[in-house]
Legacy VTK file of the C-alpha trace (Angstrom):
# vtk DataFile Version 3.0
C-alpha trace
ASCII
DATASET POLYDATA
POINTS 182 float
-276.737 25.668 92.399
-275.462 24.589 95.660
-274.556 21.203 94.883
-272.184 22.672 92.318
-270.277 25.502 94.865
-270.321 22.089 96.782
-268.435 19.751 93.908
-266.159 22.951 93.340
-265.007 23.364 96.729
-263.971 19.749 96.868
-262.549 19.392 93.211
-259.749 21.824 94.202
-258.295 19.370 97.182
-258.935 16.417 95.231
-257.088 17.713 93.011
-254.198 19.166 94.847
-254.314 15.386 96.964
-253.383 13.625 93.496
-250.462 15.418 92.438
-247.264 15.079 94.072
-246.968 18.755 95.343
-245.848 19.390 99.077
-247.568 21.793 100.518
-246.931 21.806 104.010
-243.054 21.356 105.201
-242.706 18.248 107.709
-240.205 19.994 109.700
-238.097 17.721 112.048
-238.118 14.947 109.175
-237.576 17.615 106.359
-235.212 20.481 106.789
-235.761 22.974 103.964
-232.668 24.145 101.973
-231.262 27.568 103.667
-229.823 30.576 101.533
-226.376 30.796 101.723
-225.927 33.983 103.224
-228.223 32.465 106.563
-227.496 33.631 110.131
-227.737 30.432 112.024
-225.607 29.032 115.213
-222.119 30.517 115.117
-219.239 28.137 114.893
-215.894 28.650 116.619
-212.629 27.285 115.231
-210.831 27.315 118.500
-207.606 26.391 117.006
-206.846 30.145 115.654
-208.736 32.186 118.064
-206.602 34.212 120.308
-208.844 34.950 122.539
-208.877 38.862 121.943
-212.568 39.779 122.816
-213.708 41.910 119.860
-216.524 39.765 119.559
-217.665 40.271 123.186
-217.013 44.226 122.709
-218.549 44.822 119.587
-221.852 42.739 120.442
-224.669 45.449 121.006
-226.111 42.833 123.078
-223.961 42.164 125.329
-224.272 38.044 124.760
-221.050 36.742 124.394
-218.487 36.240 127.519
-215.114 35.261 127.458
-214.661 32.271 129.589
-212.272 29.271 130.186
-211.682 26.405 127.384
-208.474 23.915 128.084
-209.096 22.883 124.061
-207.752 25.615 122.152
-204.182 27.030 121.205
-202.228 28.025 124.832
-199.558 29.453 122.020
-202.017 32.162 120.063
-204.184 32.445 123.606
-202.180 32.636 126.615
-205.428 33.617 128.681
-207.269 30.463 127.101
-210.661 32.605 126.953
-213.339 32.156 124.326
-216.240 32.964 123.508
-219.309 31.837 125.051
-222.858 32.876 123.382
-225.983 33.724 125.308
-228.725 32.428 121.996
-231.903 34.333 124.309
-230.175 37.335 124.004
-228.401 37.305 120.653
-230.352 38.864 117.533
-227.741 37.347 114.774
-226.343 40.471 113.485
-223.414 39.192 112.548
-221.321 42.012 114.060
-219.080 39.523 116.333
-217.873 37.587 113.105
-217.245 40.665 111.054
-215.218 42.142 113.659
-213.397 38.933 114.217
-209.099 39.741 113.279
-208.223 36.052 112.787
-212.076 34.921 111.405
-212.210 32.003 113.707
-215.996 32.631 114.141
-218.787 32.619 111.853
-222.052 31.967 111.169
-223.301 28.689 110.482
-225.725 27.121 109.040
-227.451 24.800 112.494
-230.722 26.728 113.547
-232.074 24.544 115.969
-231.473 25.852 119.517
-233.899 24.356 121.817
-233.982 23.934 125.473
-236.564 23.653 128.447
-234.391 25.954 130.646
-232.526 29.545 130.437
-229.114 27.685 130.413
-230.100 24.844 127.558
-229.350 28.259 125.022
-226.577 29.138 126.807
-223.749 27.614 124.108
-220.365 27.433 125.997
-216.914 27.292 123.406
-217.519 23.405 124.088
-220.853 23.445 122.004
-219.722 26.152 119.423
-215.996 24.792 118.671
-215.888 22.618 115.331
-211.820 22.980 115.193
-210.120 21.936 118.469
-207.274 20.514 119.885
-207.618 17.181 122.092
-206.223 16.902 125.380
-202.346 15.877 124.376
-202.326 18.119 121.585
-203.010 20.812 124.023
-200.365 19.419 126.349
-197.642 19.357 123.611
-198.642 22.910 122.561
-197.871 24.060 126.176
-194.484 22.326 126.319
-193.582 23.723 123.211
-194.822 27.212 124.734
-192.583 27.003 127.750
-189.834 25.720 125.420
-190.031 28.963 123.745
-190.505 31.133 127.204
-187.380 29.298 128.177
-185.290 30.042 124.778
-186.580 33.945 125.295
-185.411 34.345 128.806
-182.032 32.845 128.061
-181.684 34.636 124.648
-182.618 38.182 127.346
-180.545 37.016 129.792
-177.511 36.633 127.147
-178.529 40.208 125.570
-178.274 41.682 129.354
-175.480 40.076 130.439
-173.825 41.142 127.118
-175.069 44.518 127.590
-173.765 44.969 131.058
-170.439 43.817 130.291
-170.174 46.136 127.421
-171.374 48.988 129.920
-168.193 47.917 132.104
-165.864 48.213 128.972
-166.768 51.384 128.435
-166.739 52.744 132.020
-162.905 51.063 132.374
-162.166 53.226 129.341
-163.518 56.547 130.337
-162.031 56.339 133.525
-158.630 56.595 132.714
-159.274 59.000 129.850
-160.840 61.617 132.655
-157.785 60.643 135.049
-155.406 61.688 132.725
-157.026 65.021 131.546
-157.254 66.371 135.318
LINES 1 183
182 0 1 2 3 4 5 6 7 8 9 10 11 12 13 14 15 16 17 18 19 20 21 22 23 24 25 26 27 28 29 30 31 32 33 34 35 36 37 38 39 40 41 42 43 44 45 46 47 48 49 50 51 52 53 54 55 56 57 58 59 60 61 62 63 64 65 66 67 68 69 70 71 72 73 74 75 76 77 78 79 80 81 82 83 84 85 86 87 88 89 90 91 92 93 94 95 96 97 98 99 100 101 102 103 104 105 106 107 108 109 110 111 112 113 114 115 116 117 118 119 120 121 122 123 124 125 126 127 128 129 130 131 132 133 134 135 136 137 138 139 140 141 142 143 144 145 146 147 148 149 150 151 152 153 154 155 156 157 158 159 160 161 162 163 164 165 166 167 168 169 170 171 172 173 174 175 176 177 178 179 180 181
């Protein structure tokens, strides 16, 4: 009776050991396929964000801070602040991306976050950026930003100017019209 509980017990793995079914995941050399609707590491698309800080308001944990980044649009963010995501505090609700106005961040699909220290999960707009502008891209985008500072301050100056002398026209012509009438 025993040797047979003994032949059963190892029938089943010899089994299982001759078919060509995986039963344990190999992790780092297999990923497994994630649903589409995963949470993973959030991507930035630093191109359209401008840099408004709804994300860093709405988060309930208080994880993301708006610092510097010289690669995105100086056009749509004058302040050149974006976000920057604290991954040991964050709990992936997705709130920061829904809230988004212009949808430059979502959620991707990356889940590995490792590190040996606080500040290795600590993802600066450098890490979480997959849309940015290089360095003379940036530069041109500036020049084209004072361009267009310098085209508004002339086209206010004009509208003043013009504004002031039609101020004067009008003065000249009331004043004779009240001399006249006393």
């Amino acid at each position: 009776m025993l040797k047979i509980k003994l032949l059963k017990n190892f029938s089943w793995p010899l089994k299982i050991a001759t078919q060509e079914i995986e039963i344990t995941r190999l992790y780092p050399e297999k990923m497994m396929e994630l649903p589409a609707a995963e949470r993973g590491i959030h991507e930035l698309d630093a191109t359209t964000c401008i840099g408004c800080g709804t994300c860093a308001r709405v988060c309930p944990n208080s994880c993301i801070e708006m610092v510097h980044y010289k690669f995105g649009s100086p056009l749509k963010n004058k302040k050149m602040q974006f976000p920057q995501i604290d991954f040991g505090r964050c709990m992936f609700c997705g709130l920061c991306v829904d809230e988004c106005p212009v949808e430059c961040l979502k959620m991707g699909k990356k889940v590995i976050m490792a590190g040996w220290e606080r500040k290795d999960i600590v993802k600066d707009p450098e890490f979480l950026a997959t849309k940015k502008f290089s360095a003379k891209e940036v530069a041109d985008l500036e020049a084209e930003g004072k361009r267009i500072a310098a085209e508004k301050a002339a086209a206010k100056k004009a509208a003043d100017a013009n504004g002031l002398a039609k101020k004067k026209a009008a003065a000249k012509e009331a004043k004779p019209k009240e001399g006249g009438a006393a």
